[in-house]
N, CA, C and O atoms as CSV, one atom per row, in Angstrom:
chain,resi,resn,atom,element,x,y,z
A,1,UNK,N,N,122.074,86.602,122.906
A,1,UNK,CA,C,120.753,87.180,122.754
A,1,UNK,C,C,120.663,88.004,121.465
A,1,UNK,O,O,119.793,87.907,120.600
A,2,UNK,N,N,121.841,88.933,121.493
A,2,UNK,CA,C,121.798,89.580,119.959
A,2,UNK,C,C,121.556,88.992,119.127
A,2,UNK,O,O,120.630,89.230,118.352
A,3,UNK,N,N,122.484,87.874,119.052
A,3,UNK,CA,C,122.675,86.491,117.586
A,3,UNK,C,C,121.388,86.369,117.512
A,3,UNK,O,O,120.940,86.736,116.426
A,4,UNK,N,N,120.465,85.913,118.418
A,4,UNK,CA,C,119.097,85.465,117.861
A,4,UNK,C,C,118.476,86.497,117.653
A,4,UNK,O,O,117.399,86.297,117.091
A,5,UNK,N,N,118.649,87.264,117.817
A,5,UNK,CA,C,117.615,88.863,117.316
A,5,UNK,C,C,118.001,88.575,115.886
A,5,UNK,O,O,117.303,87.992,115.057
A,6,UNK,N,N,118.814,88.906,115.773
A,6,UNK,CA,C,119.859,89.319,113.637
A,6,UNK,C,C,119.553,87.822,113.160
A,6,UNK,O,O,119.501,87.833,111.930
A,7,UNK,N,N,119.310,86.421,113.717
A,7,UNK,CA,C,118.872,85.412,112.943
A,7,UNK,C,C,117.740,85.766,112.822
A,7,UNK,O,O,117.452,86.156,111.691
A,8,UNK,N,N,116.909,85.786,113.610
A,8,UNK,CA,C,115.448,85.938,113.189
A,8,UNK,C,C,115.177,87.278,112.075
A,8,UNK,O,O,114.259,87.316,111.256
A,9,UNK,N,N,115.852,87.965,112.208
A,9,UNK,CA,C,115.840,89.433,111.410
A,9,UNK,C,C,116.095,88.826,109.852
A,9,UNK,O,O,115.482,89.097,108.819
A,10,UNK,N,N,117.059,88.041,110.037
A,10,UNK,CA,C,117.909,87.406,108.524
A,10,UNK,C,C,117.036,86.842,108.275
A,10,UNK,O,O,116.479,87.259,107.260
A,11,UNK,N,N,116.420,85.714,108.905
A,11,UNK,CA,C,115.126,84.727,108.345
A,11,UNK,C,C,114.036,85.450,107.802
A,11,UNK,O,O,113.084,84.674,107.715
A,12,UNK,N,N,113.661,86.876,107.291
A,12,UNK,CA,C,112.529,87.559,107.269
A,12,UNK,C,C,113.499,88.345,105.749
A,12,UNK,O,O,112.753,88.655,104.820
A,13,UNK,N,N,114.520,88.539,105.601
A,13,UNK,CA,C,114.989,89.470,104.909
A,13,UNK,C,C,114.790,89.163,103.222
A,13,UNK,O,O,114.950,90.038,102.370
A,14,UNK,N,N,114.522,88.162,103.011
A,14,UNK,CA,C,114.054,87.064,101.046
A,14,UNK,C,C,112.865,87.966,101.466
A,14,UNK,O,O,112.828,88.995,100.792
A,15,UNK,N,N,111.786,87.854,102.488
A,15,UNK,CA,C,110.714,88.242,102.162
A,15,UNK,C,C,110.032,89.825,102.113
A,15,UNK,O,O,108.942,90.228,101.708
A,16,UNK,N,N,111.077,90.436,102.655
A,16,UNK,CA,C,111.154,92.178,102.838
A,16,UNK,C,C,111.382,92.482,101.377
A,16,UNK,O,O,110.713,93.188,100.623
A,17,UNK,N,N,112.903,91.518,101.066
A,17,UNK,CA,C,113.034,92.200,99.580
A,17,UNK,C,C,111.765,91.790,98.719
A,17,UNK,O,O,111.723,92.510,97.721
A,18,UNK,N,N,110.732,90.896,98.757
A,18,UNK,CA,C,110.125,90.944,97.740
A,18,UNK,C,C,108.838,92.036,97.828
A,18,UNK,O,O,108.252,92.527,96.863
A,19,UNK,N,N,108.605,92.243,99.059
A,19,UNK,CA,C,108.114,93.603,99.379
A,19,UNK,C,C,108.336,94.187,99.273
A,19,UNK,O,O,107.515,94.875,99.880
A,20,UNK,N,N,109.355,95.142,98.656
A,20,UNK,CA,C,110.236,96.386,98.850
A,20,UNK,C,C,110.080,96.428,97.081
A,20,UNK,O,O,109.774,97.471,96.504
A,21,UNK,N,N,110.364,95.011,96.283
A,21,UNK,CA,C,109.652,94.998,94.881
A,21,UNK,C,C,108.748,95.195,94.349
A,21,UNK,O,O,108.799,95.695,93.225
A,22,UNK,N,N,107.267,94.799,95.099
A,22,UNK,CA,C,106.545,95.114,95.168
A,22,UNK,C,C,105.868,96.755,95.360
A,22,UNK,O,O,105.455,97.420,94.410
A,23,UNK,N,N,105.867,97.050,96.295
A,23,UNK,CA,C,106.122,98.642,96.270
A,23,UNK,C,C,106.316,99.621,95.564
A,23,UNK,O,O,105.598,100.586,95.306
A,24,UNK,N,N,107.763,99.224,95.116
A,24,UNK,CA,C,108.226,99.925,94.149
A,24,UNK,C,C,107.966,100.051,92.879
A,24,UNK,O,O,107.900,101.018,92.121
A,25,UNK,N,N,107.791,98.634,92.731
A,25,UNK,CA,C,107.101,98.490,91.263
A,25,UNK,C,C,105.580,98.867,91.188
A,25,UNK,O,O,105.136,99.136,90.072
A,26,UNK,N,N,104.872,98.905,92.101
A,26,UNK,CA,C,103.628,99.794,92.331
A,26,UNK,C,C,103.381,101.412,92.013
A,26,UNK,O,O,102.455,102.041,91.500
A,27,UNK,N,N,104.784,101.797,92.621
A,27,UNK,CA,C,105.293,102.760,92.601
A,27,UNK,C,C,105.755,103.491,91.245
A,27,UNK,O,O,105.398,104.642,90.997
A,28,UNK,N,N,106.552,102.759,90.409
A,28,UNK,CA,C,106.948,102.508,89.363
A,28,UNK,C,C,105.641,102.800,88.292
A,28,UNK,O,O,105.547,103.864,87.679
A,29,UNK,N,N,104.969,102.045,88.207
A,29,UNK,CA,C,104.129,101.627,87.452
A,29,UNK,C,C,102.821,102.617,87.628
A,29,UNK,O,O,101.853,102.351,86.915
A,30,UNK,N,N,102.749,103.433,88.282
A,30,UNK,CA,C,102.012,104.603,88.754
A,30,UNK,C,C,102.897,106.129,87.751
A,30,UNK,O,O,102.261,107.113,87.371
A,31,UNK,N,N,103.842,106.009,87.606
A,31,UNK,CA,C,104.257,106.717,86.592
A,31,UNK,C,C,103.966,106.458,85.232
A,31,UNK,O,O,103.594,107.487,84.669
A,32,UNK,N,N,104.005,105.198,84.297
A,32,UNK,CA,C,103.279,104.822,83.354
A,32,UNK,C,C,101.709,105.114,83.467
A,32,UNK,O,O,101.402,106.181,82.936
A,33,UNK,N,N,100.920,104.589,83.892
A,33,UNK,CA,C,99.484,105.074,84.096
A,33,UNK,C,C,99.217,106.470,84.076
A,33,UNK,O,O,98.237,106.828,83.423
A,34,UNK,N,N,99.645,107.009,84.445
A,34,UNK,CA,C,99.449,108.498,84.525
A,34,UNK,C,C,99.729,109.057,83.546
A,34,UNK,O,O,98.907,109.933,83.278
A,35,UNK,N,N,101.254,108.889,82.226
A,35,UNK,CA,C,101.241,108.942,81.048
A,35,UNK,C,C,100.338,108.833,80.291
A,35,UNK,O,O,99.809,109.750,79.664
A,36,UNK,N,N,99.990,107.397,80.262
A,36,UNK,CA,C,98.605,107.198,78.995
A,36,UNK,C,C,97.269,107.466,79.482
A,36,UNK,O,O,96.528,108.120,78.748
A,37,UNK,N,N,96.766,106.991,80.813
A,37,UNK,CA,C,95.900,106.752,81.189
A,37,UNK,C,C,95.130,108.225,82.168
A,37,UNK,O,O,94.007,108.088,82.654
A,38,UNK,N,N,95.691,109.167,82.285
A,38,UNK,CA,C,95.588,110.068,83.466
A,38,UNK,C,C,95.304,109.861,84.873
A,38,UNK,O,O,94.928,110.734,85.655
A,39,UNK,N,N,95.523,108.581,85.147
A,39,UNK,CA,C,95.725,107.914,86.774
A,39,UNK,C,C,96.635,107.607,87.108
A,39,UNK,O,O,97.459,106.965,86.456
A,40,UNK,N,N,96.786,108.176,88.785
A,40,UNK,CA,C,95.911,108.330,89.577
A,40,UNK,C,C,95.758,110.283,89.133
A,40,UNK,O,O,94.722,110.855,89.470
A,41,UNK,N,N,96.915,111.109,88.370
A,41,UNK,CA,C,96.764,112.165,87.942
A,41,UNK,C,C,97.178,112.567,86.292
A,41,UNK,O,O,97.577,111.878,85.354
A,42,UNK,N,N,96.868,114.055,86.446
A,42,UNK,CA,C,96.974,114.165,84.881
A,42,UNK,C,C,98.357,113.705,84.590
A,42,UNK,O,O,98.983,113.367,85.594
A,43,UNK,N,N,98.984,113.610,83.453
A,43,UNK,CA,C,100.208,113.234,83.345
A,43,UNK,C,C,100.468,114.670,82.097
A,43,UNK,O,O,99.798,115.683,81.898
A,44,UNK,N,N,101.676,114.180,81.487
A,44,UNK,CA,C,102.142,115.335,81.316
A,44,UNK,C,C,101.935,115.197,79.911
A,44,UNK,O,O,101.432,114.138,79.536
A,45,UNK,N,N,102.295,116.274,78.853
A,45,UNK,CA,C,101.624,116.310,77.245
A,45,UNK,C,C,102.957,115.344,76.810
A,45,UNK,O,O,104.118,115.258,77.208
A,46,UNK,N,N,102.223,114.736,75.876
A,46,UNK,CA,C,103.123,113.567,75.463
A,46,UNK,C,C,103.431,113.727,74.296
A,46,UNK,O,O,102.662,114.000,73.374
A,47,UNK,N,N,104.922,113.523,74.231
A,47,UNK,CA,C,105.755,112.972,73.057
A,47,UNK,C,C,106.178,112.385,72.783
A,47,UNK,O,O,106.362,111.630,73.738
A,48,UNK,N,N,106.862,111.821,71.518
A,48,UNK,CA,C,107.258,110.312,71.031
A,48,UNK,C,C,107.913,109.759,72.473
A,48,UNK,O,O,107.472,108.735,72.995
A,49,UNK,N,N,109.153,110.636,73.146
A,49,UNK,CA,C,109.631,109.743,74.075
A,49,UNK,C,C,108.876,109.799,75.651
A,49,UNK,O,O,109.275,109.558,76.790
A,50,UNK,N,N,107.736,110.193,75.132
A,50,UNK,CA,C,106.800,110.049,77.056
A,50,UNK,C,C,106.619,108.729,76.011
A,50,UNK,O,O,106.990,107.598,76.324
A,51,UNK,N,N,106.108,108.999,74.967
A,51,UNK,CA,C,105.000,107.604,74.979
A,51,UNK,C,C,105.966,106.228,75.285
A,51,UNK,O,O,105.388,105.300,75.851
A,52,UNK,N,N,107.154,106.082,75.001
A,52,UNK,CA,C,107.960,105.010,74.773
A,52,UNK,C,C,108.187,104.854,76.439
A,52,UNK,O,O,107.698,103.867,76.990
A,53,UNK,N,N,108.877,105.763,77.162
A,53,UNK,CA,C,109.112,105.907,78.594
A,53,UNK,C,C,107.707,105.413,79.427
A,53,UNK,O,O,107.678,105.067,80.608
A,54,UNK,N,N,106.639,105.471,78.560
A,54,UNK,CA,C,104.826,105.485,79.472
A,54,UNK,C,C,105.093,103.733,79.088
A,54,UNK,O,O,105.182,102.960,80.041
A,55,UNK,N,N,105.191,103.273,77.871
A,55,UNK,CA,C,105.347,101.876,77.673
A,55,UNK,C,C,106.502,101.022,78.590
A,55,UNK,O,O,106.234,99.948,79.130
A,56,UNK,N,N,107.971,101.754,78.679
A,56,UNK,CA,C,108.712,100.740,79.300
A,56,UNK,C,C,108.213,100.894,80.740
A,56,UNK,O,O,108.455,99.888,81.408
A,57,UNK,N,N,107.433,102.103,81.565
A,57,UNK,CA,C,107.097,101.998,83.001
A,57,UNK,C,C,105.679,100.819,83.422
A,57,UNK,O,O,105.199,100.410,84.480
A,58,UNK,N,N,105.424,100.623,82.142
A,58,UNK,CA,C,103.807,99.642,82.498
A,58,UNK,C,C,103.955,98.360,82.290
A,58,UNK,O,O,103.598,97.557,83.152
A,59,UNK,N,N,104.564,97.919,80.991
A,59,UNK,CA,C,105.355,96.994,81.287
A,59,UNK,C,C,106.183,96.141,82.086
A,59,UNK,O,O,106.023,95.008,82.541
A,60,UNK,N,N,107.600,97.424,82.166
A,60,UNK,CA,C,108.540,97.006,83.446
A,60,UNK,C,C,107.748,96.951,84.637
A,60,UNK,O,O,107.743,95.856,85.200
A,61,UNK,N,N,107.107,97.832,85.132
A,61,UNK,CA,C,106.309,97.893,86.471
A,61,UNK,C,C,105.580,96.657,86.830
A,61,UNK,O,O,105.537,96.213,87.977
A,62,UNK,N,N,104.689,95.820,85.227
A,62,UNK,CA,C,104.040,94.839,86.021
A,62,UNK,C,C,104.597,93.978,86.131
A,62,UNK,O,O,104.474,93.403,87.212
A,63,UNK,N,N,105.384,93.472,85.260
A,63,UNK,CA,C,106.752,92.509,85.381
A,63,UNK,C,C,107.183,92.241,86.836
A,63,UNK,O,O,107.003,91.256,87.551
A,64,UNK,N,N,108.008,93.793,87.130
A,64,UNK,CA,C,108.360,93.510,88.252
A,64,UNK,C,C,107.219,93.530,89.940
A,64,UNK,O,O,107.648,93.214,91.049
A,65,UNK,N,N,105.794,93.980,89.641
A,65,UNK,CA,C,104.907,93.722,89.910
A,65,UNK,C,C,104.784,92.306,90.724
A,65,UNK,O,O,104.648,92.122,91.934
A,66,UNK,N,N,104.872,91.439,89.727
A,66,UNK,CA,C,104.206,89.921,89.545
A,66,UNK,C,C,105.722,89.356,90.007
A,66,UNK,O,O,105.757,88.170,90.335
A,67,UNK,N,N,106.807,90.015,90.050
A,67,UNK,CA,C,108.387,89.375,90.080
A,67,UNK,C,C,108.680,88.075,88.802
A,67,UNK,O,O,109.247,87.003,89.013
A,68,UNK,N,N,108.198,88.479,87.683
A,68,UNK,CA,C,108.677,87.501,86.503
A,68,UNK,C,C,109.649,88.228,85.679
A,68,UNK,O,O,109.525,89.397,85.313
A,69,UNK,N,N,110.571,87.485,85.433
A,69,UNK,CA,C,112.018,87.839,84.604
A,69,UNK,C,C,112.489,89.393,85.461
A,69,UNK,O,O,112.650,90.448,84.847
A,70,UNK,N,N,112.671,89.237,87.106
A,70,UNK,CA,C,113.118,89.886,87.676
A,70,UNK,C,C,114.675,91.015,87.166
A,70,UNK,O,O,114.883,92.222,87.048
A,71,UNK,N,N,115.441,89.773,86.998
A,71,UNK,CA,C,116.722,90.563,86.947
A,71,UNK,C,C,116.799,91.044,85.319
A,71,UNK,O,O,117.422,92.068,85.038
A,72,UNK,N,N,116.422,90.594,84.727
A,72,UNK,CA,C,117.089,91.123,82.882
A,72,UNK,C,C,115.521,92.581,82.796
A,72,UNK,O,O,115.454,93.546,82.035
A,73,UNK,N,N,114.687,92.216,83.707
A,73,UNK,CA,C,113.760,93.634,83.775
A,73,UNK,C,C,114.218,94.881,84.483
A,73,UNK,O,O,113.960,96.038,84.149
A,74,UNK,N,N,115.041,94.417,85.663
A,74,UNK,CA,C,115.746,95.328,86.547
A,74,UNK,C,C,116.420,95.930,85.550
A,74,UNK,O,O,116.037,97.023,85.134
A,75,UNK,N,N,117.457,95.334,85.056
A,75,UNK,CA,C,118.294,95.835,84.434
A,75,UNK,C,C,118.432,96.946,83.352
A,75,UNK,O,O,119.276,97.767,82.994
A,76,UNK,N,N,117.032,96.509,82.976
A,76,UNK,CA,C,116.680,97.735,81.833
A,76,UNK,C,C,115.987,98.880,82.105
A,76,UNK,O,O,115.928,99.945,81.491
A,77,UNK,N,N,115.324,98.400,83.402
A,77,UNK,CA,C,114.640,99.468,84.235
A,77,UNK,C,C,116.021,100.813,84.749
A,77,UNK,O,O,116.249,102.017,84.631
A,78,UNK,N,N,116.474,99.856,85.206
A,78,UNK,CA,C,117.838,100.851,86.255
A,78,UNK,C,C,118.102,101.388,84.787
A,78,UNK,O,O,117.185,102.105,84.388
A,79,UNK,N,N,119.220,101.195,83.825
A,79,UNK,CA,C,119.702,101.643,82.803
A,79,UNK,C,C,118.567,102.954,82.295
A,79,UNK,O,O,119.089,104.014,81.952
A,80,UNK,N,N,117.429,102.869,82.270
A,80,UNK,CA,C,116.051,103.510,82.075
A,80,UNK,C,C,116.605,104.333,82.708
A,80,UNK,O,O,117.502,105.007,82.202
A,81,UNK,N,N,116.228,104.482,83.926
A,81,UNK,CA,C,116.412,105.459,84.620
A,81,UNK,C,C,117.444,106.243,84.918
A,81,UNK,O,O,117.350,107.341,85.466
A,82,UNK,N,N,118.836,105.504,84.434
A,82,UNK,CA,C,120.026,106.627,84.655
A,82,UNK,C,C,119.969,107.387,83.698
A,82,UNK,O,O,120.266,108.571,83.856
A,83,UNK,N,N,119.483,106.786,82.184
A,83,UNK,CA,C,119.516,108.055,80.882
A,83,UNK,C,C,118.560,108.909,81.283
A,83,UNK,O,O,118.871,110.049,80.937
A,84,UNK,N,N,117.313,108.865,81.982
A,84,UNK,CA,C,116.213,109.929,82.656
A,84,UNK,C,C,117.128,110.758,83.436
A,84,UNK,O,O,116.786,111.930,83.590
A,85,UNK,N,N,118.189,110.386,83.938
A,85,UNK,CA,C,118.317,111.115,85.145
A,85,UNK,C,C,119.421,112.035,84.946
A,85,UNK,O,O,119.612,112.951,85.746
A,86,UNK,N,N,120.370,111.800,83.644
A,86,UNK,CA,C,121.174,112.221,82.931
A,86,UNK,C,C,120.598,113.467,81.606
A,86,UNK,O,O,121.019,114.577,81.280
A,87,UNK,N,N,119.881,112.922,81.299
A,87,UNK,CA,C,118.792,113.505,80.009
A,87,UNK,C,C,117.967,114.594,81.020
A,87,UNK,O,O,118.723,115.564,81.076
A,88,UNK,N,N,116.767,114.882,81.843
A,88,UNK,CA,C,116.426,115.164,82.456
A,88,UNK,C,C,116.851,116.350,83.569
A,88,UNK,O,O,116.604,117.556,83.568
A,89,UNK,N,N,117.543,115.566,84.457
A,89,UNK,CA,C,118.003,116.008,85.661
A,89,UNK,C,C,119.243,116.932,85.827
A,89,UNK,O,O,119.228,118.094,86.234
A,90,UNK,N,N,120.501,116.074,85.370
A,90,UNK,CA,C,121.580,116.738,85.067
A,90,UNK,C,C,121.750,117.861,84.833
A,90,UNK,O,O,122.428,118.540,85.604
A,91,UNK,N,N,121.189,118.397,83.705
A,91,UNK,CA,C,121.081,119.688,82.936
A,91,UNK,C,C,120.665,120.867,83.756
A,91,UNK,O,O,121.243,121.953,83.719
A,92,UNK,N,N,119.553,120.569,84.549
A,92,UNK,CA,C,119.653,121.543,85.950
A,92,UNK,C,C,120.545,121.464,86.647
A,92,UNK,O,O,121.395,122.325,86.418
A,93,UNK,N,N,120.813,120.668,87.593
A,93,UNK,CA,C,121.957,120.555,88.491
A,93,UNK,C,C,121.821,119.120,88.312
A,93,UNK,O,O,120.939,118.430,87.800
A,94,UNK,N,N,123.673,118.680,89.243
A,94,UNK,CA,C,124.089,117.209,89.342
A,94,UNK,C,C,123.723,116.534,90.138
A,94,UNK,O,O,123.801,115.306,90.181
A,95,UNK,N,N,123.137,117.468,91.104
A,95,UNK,CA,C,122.773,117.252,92.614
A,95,UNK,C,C,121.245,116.918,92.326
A,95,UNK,O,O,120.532,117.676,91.668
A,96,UNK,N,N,120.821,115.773,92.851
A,96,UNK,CA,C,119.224,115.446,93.179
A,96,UNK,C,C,118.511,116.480,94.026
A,96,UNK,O,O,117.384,116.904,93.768
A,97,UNK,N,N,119.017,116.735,94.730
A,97,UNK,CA,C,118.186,118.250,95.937
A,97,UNK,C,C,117.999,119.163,94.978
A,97,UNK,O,O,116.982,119.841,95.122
A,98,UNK,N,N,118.816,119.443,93.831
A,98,UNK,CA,C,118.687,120.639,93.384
A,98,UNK,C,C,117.490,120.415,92.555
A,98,UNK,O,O,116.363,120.870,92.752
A,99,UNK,N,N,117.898,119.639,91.585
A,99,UNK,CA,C,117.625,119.391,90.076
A,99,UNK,C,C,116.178,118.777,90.146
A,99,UNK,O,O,115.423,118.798,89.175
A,100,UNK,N,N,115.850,118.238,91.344
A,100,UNK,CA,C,114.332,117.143,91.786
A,100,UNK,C,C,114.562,115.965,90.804
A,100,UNK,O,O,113.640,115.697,90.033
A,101,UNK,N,N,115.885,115.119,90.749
A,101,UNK,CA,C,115.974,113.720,90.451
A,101,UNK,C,C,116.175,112.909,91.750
A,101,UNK,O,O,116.952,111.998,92.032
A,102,UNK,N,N,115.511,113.350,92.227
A,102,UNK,CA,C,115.965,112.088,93.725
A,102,UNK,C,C,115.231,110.779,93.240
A,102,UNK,O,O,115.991,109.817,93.125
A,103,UNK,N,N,113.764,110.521,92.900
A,103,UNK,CA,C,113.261,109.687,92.376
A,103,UNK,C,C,114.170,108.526,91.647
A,103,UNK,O,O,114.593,107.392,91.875
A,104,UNK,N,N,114.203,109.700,90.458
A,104,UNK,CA,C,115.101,108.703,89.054
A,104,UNK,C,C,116.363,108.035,89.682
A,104,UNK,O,O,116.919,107.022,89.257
A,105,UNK,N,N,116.671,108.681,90.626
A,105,UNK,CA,C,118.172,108.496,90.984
A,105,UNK,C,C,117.631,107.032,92.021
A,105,UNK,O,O,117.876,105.868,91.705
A,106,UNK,N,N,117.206,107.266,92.718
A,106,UNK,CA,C,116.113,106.212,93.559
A,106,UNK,C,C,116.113,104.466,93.219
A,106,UNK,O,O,116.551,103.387,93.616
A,107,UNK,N,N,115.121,105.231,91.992
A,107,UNK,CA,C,114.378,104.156,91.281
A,107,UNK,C,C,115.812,103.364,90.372
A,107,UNK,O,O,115.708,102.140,90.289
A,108,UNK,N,N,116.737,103.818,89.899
A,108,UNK,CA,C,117.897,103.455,89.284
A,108,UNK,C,C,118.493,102.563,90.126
A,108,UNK,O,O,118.530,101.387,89.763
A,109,UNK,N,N,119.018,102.908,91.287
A,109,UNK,CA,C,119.970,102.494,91.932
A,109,UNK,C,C,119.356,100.933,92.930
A,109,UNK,O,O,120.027,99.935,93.195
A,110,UNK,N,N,118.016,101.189,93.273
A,110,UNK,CA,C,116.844,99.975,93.438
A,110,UNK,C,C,116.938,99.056,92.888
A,110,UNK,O,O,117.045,97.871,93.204
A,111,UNK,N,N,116.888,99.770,91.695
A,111,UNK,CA,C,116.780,97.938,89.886
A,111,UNK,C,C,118.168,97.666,90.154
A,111,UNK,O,O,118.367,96.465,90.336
A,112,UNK,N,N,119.314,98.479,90.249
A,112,UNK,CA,C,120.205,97.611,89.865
A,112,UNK,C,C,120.559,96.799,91.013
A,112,UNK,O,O,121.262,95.816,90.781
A,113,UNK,N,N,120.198,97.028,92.225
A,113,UNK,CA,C,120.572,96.304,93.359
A,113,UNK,C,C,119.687,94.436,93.158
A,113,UNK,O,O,120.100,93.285,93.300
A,114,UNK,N,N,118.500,94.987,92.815
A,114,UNK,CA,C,117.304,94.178,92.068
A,114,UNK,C,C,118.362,93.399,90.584
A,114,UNK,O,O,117.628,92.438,90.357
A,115,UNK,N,N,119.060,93.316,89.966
A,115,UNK,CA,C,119.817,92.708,89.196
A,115,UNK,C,C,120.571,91.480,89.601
A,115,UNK,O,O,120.398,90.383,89.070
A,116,UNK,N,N,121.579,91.766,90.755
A,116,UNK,CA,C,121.751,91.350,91.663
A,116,UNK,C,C,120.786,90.409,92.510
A,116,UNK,O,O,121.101,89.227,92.373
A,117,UNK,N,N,119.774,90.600,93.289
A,117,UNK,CA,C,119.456,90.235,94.338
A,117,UNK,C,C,118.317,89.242,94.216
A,117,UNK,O,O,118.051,88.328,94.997
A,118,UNK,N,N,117.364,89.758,92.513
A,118,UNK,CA,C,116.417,89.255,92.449
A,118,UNK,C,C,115.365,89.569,92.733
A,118,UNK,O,O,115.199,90.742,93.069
A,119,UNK,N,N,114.118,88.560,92.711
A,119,UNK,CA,C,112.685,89.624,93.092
A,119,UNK,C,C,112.438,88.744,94.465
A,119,UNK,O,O,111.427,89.169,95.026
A,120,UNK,N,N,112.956,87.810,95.077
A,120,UNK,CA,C,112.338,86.986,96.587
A,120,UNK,C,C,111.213,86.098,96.250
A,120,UNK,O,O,110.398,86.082,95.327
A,121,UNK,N,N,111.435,85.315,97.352
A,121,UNK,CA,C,110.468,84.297,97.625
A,121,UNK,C,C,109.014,84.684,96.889
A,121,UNK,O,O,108.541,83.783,96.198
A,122,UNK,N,N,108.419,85.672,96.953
A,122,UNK,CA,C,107.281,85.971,96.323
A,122,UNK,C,C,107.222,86.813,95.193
A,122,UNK,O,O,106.987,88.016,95.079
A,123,UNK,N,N,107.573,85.633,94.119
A,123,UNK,CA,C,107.410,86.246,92.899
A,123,UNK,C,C,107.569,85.090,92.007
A,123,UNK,O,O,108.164,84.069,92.351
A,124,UNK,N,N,106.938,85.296,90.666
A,124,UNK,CA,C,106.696,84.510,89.298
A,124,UNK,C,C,108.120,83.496,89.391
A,124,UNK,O,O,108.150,82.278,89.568
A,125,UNK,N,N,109.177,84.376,89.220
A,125,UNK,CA,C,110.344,83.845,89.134
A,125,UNK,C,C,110.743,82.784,89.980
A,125,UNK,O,O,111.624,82.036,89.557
A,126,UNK,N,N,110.096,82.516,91.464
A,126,UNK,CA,C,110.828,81.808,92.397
A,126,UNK,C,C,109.458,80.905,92.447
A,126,UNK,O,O,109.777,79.914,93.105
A,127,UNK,N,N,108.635,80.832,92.215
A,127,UNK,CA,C,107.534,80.054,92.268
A,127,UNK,C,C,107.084,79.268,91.146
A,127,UNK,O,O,107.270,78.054,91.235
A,128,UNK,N,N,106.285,79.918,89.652
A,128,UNK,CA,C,106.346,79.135,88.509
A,128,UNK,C,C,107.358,78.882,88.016
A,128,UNK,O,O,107.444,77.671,87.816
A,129,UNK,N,N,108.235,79.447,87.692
A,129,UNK,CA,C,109.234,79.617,86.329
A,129,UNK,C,C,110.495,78.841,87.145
A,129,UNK,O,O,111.454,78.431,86.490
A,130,UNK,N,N,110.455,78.707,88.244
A,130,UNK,CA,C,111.828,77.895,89.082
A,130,UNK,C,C,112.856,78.247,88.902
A,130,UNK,O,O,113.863,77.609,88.594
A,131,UNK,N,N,112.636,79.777,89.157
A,131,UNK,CA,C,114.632,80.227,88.934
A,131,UNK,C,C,114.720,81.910,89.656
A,131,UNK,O,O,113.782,82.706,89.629
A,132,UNK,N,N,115.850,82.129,90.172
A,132,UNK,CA,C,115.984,83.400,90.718
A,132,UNK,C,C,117.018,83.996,90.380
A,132,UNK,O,O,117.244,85.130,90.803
C-alpha cells in the first residue's frame, strides 16, 4: 500500500519541480522589477551594481520563468547569489538569522540544485528546444 502511495507521489515529482521553478523565478524576478521599475515596491537607490544585479534578476527570472536554457541560467543565477551573499551578508554575520541572508542563501542553493535537475516537464527547454 505504501509502494503505491511513493509511486504515485514519484509520478507527480518532474511536475512539482517545474512549479517550484516557476515560483521562484516569479519570485526572483520580483526583485529585478522593483530595482528599475518600482514594482510591486520602491526599490532601493541605485548604483552601477543594483543596476547590473536589477538586469541579471529580469533576465535570469524570465528565462527561468518560461524554463528556457534552464541549467547554464541556474548556474549563473546560484553563482549570483553566493557573491550577494558573501558581498552583502557575510560582513554582518555568517549566520543567515543574523545577517537577513536567508533569501540569497535560499535562492543560491535552489539554482544550483536547478543545474542539476533542470526546469521539468513544463518548460521551453523540455517542450520547444527538445532538451533538458
Amino acid at each position: 500500500m505504501a509502494s503505491m502511495q511513493m509511486a504515485s507521489l514519484e509520478r507527480w515529482a518532474p511536475y512539482v519541480l517545474s512549479v517550484v521553478r516557476i515560483v521562484f523565478a516569479l519570485a526572483f524576478l520580483e526583485y529585478g522589477l522593483e530595482k528599475f521599475f518600482g514594482f510591486p515596491g520602491p526599490g532601493p537607490e541605485m548604483t552601477p551594481l543594483f543596476w547590473v544585479q536589477g538586469v541579471i534578476e529580469i533576465v535570469g527570472g524570465s528565462l527561468l520563468l518560461v524554463g528556457a536554457y534552464t541549467r547554464p541560467v541556474a548556474f549563473i543565477l546560484s553563482g549570483d547569489m553566493a557573491v550577494a551573499y558573501f558581498i552583502t551578508y557575510v560582513p554582518r554575520s555568517f549566520y543567515p538569522a543574523v545577517s537577513g541572508g536567508g533569501e540569497a542563501l535560499q535562492f543560491c542553493f535552489l539554482f544550483f540544485y536547478m543545474i542539476f535537475a533542470g526546469g521539468g516537464p513544463l518548460s521551453l527547454d523540455a517542450t520547444v528546444l527538445k532538451r533538458d
